[in-house]
C-alpha positions as CSV (number, residue, x, y, z in Angstrom):
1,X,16.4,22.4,6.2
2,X,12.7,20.8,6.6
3,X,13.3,17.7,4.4
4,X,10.3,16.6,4.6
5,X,8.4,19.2,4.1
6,X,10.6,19.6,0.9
7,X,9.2,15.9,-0.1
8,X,5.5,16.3,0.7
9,X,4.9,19.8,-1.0
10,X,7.1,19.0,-4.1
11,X,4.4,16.8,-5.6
12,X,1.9,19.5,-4.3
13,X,3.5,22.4,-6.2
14,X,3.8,20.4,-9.1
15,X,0.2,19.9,-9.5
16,X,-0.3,23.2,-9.1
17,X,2.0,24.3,-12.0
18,X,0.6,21.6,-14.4
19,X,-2.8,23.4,-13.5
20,X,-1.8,26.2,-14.6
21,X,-0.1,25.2,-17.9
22,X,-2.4,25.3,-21.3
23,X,-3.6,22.0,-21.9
24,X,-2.4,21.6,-25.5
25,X,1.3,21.2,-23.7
26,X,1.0,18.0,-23.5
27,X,4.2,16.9,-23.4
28,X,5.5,19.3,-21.2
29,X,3.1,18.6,-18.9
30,X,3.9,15.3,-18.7
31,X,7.6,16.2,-17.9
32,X,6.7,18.6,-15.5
33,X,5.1,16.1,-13.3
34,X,7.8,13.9,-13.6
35,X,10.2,16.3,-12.6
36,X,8.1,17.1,-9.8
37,X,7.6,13.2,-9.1
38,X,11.5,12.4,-9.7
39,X,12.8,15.3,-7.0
40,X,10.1,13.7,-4.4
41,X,11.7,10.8,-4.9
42,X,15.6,12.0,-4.8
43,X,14.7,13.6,-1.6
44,X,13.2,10.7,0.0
45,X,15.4,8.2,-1.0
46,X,18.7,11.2,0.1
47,X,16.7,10.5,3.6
48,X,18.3,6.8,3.9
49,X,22.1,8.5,4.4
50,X,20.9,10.5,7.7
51,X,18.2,8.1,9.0
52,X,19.8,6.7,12.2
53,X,19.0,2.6,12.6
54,X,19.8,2.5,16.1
55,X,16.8,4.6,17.7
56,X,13.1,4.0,17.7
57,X,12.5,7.9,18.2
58,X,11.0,10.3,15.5
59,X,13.4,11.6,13.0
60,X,13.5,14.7,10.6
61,X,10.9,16.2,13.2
62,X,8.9,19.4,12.0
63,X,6.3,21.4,14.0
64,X,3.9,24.4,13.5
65,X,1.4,25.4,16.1
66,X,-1.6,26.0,14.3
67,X,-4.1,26.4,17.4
68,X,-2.7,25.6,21.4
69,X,-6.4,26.1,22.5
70,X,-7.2,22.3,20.9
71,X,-3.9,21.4,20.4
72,X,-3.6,21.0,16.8
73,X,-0.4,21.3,15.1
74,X,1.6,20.9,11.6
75,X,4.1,18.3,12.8
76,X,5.9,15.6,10.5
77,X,7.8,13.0,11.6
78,X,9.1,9.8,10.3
79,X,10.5,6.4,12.2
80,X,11.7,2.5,10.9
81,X,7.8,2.4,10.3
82,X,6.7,5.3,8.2
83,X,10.0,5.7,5.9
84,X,10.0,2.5,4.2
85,X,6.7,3.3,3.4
86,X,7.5,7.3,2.3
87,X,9.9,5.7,0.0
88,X,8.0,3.1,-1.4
89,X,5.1,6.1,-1.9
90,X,7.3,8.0,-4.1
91,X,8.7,5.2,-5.8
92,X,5.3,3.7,-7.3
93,X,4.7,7.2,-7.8
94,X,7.2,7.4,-10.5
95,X,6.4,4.4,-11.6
96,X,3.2,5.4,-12.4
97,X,3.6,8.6,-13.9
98,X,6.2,6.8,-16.7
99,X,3.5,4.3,-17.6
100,X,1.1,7.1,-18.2
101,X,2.4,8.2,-21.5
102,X,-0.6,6.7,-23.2
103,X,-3.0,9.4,-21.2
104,X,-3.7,11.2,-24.6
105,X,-7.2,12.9,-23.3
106,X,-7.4,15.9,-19.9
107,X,-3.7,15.0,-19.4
108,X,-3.7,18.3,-17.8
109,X,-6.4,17.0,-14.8
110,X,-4.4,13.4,-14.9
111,X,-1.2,14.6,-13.9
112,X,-2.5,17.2,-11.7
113,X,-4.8,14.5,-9.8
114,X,-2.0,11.6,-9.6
115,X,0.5,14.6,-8.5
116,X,-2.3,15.4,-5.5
117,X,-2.6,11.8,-4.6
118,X,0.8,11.5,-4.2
119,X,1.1,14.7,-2.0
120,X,-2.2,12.9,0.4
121,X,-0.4,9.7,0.4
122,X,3.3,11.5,1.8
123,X,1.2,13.1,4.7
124,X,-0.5,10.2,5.7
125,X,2.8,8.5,6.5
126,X,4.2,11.8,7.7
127,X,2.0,13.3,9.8
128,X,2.2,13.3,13.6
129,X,-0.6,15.0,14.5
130,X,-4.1,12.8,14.2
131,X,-6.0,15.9,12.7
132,X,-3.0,16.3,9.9
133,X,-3.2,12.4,9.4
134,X,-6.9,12.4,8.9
135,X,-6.8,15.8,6.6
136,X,-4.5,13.8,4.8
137,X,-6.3,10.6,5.1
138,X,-9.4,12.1,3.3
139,X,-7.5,14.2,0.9
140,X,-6.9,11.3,-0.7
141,X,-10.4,10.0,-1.7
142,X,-11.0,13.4,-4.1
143,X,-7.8,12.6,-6.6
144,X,-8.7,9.4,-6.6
145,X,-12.7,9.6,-7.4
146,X,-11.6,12.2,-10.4
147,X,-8.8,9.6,-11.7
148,X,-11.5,6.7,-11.8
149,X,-14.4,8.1,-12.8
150,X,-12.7,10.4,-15.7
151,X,-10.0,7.7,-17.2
152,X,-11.5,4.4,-16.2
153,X,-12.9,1.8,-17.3
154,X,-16.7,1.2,-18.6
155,X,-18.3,1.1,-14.7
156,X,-15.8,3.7,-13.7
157,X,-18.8,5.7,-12.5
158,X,-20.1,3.0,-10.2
159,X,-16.2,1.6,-8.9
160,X,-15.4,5.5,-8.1
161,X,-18.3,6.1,-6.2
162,X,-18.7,2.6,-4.2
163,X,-15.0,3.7,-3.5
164,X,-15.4,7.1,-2.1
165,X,-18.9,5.5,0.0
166,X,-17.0,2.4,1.3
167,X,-13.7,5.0,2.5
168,X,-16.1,7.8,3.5
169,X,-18.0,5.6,5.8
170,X,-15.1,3.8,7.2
171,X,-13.5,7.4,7.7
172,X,-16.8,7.9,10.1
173,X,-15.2,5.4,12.2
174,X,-11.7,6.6,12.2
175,X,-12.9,10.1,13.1
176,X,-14.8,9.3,16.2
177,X,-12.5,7.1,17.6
178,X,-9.9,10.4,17.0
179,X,-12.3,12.4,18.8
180,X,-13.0,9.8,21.8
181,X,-9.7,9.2,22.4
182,X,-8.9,13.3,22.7
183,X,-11.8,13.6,25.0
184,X,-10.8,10.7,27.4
185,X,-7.9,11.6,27.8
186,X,-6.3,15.1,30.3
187,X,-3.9,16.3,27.6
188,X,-5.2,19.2,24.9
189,X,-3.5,17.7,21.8
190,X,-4.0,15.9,18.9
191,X,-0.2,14.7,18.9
192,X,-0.2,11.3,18.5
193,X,3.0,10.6,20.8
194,X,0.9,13.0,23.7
195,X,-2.3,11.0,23.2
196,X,-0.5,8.0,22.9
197,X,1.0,7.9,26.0
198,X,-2.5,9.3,27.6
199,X,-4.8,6.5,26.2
200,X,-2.8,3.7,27.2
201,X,-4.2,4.0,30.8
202,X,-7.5,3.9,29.5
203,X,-9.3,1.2,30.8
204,X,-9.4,-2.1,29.0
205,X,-13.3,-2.7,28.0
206,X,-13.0,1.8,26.4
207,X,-9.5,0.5,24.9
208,X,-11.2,-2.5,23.0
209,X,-14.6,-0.5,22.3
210,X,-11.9,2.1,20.7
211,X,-9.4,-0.1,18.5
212,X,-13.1,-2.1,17.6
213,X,-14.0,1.2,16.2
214,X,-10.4,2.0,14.6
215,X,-10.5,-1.5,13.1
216,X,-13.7,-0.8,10.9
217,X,-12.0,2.4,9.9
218,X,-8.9,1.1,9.1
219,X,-9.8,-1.8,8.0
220,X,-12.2,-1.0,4.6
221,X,-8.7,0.7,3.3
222,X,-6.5,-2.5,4.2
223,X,-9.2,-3.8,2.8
224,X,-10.2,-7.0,5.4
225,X,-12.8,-9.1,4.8
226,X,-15.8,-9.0,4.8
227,X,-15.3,-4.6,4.2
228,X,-13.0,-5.3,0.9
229,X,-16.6,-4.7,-1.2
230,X,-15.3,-2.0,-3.2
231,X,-12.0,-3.3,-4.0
232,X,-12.1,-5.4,-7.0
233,X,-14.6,-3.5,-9.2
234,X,-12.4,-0.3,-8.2
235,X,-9.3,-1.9,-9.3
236,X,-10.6,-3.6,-12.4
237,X,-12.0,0.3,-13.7
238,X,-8.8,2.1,-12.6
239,X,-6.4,3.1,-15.6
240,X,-3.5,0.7,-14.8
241,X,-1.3,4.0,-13.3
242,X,-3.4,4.1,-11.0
243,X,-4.1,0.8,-9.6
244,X,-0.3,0.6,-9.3
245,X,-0.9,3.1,-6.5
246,X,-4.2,2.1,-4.9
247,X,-2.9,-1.5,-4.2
248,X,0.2,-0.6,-3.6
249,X,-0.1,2.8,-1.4
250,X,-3.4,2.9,-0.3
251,X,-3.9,-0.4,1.2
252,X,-0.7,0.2,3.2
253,X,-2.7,3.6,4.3
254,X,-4.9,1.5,6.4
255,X,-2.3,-1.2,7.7
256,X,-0.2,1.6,9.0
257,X,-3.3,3.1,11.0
258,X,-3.6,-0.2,12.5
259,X,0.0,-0.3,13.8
260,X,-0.1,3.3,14.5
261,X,-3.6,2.5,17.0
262,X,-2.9,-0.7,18.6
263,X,0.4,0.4,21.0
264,X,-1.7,3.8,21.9
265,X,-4.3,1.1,23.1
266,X,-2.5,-2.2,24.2
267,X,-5.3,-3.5,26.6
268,X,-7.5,-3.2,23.6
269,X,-5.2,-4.7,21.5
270,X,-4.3,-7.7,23.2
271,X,-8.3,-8.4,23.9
272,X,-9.1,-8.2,20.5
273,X,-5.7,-10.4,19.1
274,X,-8.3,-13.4,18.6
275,X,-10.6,-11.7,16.2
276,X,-7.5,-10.0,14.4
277,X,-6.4,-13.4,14.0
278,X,-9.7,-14.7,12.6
279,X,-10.2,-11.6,10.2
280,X,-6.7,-12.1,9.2
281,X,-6.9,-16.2,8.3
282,X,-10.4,-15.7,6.6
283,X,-9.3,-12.7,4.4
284,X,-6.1,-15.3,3.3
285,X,-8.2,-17.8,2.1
286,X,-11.1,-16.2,1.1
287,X,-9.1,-13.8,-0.9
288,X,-6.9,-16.8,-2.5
289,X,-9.7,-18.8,-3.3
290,X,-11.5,-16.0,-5.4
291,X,-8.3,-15.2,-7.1
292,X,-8.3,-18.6,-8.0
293,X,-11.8,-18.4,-9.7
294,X,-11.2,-15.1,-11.9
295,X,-10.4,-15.1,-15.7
296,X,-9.7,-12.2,-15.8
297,X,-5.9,-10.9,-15.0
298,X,-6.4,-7.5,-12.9
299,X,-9.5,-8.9,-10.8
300,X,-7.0,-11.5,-10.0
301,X,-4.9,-9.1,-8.4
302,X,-7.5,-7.4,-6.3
303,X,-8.5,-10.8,-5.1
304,X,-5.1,-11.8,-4.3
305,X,-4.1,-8.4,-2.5
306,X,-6.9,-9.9,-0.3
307,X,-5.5,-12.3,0.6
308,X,-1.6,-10.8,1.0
309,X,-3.1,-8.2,2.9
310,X,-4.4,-10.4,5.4
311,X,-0.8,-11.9,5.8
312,X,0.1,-8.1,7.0
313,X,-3.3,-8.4,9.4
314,X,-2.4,-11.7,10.4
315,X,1.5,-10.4,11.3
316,X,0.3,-7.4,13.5
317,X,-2.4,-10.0,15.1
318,X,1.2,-11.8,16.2
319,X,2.0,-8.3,19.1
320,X,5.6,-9.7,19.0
321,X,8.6,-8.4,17.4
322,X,8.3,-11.1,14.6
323,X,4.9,-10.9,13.6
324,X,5.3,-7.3,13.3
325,X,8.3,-7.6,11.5
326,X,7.4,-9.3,9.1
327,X,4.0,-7.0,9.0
328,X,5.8,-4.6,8.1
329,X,8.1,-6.6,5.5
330,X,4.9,-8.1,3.9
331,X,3.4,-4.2,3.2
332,X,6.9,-3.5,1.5
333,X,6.7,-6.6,-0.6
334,X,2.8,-6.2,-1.8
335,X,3.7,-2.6,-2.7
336,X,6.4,-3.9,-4.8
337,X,4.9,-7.0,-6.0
338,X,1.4,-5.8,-7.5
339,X,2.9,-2.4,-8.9
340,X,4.8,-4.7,-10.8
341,X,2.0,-6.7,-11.9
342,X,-0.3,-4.0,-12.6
343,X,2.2,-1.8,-14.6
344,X,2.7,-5.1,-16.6
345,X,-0.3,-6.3,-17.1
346,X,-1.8,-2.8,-17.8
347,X,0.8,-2.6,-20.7
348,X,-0.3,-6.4,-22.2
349,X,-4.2,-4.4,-22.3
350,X,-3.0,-1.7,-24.1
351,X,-1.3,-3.8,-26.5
352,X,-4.5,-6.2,-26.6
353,X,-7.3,-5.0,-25.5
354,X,-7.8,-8.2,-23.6
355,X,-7.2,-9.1,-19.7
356,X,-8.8,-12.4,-20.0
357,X,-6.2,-14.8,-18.9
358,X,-7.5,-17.6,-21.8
359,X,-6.7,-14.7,-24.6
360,X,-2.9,-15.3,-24.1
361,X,-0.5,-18.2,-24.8
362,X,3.0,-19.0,-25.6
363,X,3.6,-15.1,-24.7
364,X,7.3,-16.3,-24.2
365,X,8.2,-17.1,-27.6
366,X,7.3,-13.1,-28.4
367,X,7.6,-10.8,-25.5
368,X,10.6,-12.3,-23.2
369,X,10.5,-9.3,-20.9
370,X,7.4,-9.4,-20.2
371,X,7.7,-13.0,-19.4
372,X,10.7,-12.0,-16.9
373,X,9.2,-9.2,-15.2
374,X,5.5,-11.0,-14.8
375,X,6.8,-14.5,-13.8
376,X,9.4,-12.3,-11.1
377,X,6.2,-10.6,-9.9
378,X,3.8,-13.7,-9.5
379,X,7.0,-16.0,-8.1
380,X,7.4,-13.0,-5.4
381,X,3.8,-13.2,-4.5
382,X,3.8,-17.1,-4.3
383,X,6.4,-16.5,-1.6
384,X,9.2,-18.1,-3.7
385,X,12.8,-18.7,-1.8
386,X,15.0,-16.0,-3.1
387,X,12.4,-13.0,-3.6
388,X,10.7,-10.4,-1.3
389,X,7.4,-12.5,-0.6
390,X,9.6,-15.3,0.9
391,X,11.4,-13.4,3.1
392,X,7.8,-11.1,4.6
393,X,6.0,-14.8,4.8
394,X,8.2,-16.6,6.6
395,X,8.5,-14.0,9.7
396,X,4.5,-13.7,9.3
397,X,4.4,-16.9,10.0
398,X,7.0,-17.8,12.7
399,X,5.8,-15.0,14.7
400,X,1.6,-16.5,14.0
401,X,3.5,-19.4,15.4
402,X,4.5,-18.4,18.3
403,X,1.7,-16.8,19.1
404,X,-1.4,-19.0,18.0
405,X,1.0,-22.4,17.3
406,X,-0.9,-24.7,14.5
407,X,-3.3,-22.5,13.5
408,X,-1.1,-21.4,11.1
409,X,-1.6,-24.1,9.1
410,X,-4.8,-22.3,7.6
411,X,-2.2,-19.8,6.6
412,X,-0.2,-22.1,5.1
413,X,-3.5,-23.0,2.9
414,X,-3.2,-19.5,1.8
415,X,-0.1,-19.8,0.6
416,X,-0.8,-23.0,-1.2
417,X,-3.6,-21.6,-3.1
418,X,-1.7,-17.9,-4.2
419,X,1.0,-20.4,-5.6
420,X,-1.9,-22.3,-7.3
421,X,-3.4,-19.5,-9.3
422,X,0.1,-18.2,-10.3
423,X,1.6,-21.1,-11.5
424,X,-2.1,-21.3,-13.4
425,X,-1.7,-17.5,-14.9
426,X,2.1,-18.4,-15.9
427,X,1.2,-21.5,-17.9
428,X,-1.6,-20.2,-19.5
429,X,-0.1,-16.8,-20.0
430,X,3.5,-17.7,-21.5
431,X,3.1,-21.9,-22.2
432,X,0.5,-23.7,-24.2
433,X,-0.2,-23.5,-28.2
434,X,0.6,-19.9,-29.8
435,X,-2.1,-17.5,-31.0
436,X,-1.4,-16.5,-34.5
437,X,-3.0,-13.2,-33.2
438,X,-0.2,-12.4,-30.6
439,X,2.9,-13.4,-33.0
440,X,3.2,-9.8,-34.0
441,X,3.2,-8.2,-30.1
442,X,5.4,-5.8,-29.3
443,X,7.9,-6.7,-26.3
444,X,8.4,-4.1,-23.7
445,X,9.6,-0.7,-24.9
446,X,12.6,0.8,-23.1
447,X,10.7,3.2,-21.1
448,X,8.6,0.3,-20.1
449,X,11.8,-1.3,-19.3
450,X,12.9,1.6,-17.1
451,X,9.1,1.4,-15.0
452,X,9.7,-2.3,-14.6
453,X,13.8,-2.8,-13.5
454,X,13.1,-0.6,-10.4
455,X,10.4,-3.1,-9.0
456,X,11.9,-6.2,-10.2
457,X,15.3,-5.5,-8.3
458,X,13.8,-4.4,-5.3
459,X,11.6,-8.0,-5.6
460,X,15.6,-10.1,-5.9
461,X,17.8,-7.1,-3.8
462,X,15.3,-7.7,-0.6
463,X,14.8,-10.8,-1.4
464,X,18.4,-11.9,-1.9
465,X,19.5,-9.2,0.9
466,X,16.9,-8.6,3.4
467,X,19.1,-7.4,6.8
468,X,19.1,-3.8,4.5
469,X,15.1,-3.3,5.5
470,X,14.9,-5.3,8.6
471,X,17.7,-2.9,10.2
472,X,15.4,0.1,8.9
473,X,12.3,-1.4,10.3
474,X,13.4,-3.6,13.5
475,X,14.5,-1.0,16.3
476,X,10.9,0.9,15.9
477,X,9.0,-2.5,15.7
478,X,11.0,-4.2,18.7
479,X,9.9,-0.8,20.6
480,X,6.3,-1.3,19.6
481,X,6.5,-5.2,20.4
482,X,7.4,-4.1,23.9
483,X,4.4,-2.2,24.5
484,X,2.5,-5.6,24.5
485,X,4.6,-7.7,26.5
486,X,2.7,-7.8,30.3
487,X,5.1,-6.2,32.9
């Protein structure tokens, strides 16, 4: 049975059947794409029984030939790397999709875009074949463009099309260095374990003109600074749905590329660990400090996944086993962290048509689960003991450590400042005087509460219990680690 093809095409199907259904079926509609959303998710998560910790090699393999004269082929594949993030894909997903219920207007396009994105998202973190990855990789812009420019905000039309220029010109980037690499090297294929193994004896100066040119490409989706231009107006215009899943999927899109890239060019790699490092410490702090400045709540986010982002950039900077460790760790604990946030605090909007931070006060008194689920979220990011965050941070930084010694203490600065502005947004939002105006708000709903409890225990159960996603993740990362230790 081809698993995964079962998981990436669900959500593909689905969309196609909510296309075809009348759009007064509103309803069903909506529970079509569930469905369709829910058995993705079933399947993926059915994966962790047969996923075998104790090799580095592809599992679940599929291939199709689809032309042997370039070498192009459909073949999925997923390792310690890519499931963690398959799963986390089709669990925002869900997410999503059950806080969309107030979509009352082309719910027929919404589903049927968000059930698209999810299918470009899946193949992305699938795909073993560079030509499949970067189909996939550009599928995603066109769901996305729709979703924010149809169901966003007032300068929807300007965030949906500084998105699509920003990604389309950072694809530019990704595509040539595709195309390079396949042409420097003797093998006729776009599989990225034959070209892989060919472009590592490239020499150094091609490797680092390469990963230069994979780092711009990658690097506006992560997004690093100083390419994260489109980030905050896209994320502050987004319907809350679907911010969940451009901060907490698409950013990991370009993170993955980057440890997908650097072991097929190690030379490169290794030259370039000093500016990876100084992107890394500057996107920290530069993102922190302007989530410090905003008043309003979502642009806060977009700051701050900056910033946590470059806590991922500064772990894969690290080439060893902990830095990329905790790399990967940190992408499963920013997923986790602002789809919380964003699912909550797009709920507080629709309750009161406010995101300004100095609208709220004394929330606690009147909306305790909100209050749980928001100060779980914002603890989590502060990289509180206990939670996610902590557990992601700590190997980011011990591995920095070892590699660059007290320069981490800039790092550390970061850190200081995200648990600055959230102990900020937690007095302001649930302390101070109460606002006559908010004494009648309605507490979280129990569909709300069923969107929520998934993130929230995956914040305390990997937090709490880590070993559970390290094992998944550490056999494939000690194998990539080893690619950069000199022989």
């Amino acid at each position: 049975m081809h698993m995964l093809s079962l998981i990436l095409w669900a959500p593909f199907f689905g969309a196609v059947l909510v296309a075809l259904l009348p759009a007064a079926q509103g309803k069903f509609i909506r529970g079509l794409a569930l469905f369709h959303a829910g058995l993705a998710l079933a399947l993926s998560w059915s994966l962790l029984a047969q996923f075998d910790r104790s090799t580095a090699a592809l599992q679940f393999v599929e291939q199709l030939v689809w032309s042997s004269t370039i070498g192009v082929s459909y073949a999925l594949g997923v390792d310690g790397l890519s499931l963690p993030m398959v799963l986390l894909t089709t669990l925002l997903v869900a997410v999503a999709l059950l806080a969309s219920d107030r979509i009352k207007t082309g719910v027929k396009g919404y589903y049927s875009w968000m059930l698209v994105l999810e299918f470009a998202m899946l193949g992305v973190f699938m795909a073993q074949d560079w030509t499949l990855f970067f189909m996939f990789w550009e599928l995603t812009l066109i769901p996305l463009f729709f979703l924010i420019d149809l169901w966003g905000g007032e300068k929807r039309h300007a965030a949906s099309l500084n998105f699509v220029l920003y990604t389309m010109g950072g694809a530019i980037f990704i595509l040539i260095g595709i195309i390079v690499v396949y042409r420097l090297t003797p093998t006729q294929s776009f599989a990225m374990a034959t070209i892989a193994q060919a472009a590592t004896t490239l020499p150094r100066e091609e490797q680092s003109w390469l990963l230069l040119a994979f780092l711009v490409g990658f690097g506006v989706k992560v997004p690093i600074f100083p390419l994260h231009g489109w980030l905050p107006l896209a994320h502050v215009e987004a319907p809350s749905p679907v911010s969940i899943l451009l901060s907490g999927v698409l950013l990991k899109m370009g993170a993955y590329g980057l440890l997908r890239v650097a072991p097929m060019l190690p030379e490169g790699a290794l030259a370039l660990q000093p500016l990876l490092a100084g992107i890394a410490l500057a996107s920290i702090l530069y993102g922190g400090l302007l989530a410090w400045r905003q008043t309003d709540l979502k642009a806060m986010i977009a700051y701050s996944s900056v910033s946590h982002m470059g806590v991922v950039l500064l772990g894969i900077s690290a080439l060893n086993e902990t830095g990329l460790l905790g790399a990967g760790l940190q992408m499963v604990a920013h997923g986790l962290i602002v789809g919380a946030l964003f699912l909550l605090i797009g709920l507080l909007y629709e309750r009161t048509h406010t995101r300004q931070i100095a609208d709220y006060g004394a929330l606690v008194r009147v909306t305790p689960g909100f209050t749980l689920f928001i100060t779980l979220a914002l603890l989590a990011g502060m990289g509180m003991p206990g939670l996610v965050g902590f557990v992601a941070e700590l190997h980011v930084l011990i591995g920095g450590f070892e590699r660059w010694g007290w320069l981490m203490l800039l790092a550390s600065l970061g850190v200081l400042v995200s648990a600055a502005y959230a102990v900020r947004t937690l007095g302001q939002l649930f302390a101070g005087p109460p606002r006559p105006e908010l004494a009648d708000l309605q507490d979280l709903r129990p569909g709300e509460w069923l969107a929520a409890a998934p993130l929230a225990a995956g914040l305390l159960i990997l937090g709490l219990q880590p070993a559970s996603a390290i094992a998944l993740m550490h056999v494939t990362i000690a194998h990539l680690s080893a690619i950069f230790i000199p022989n």
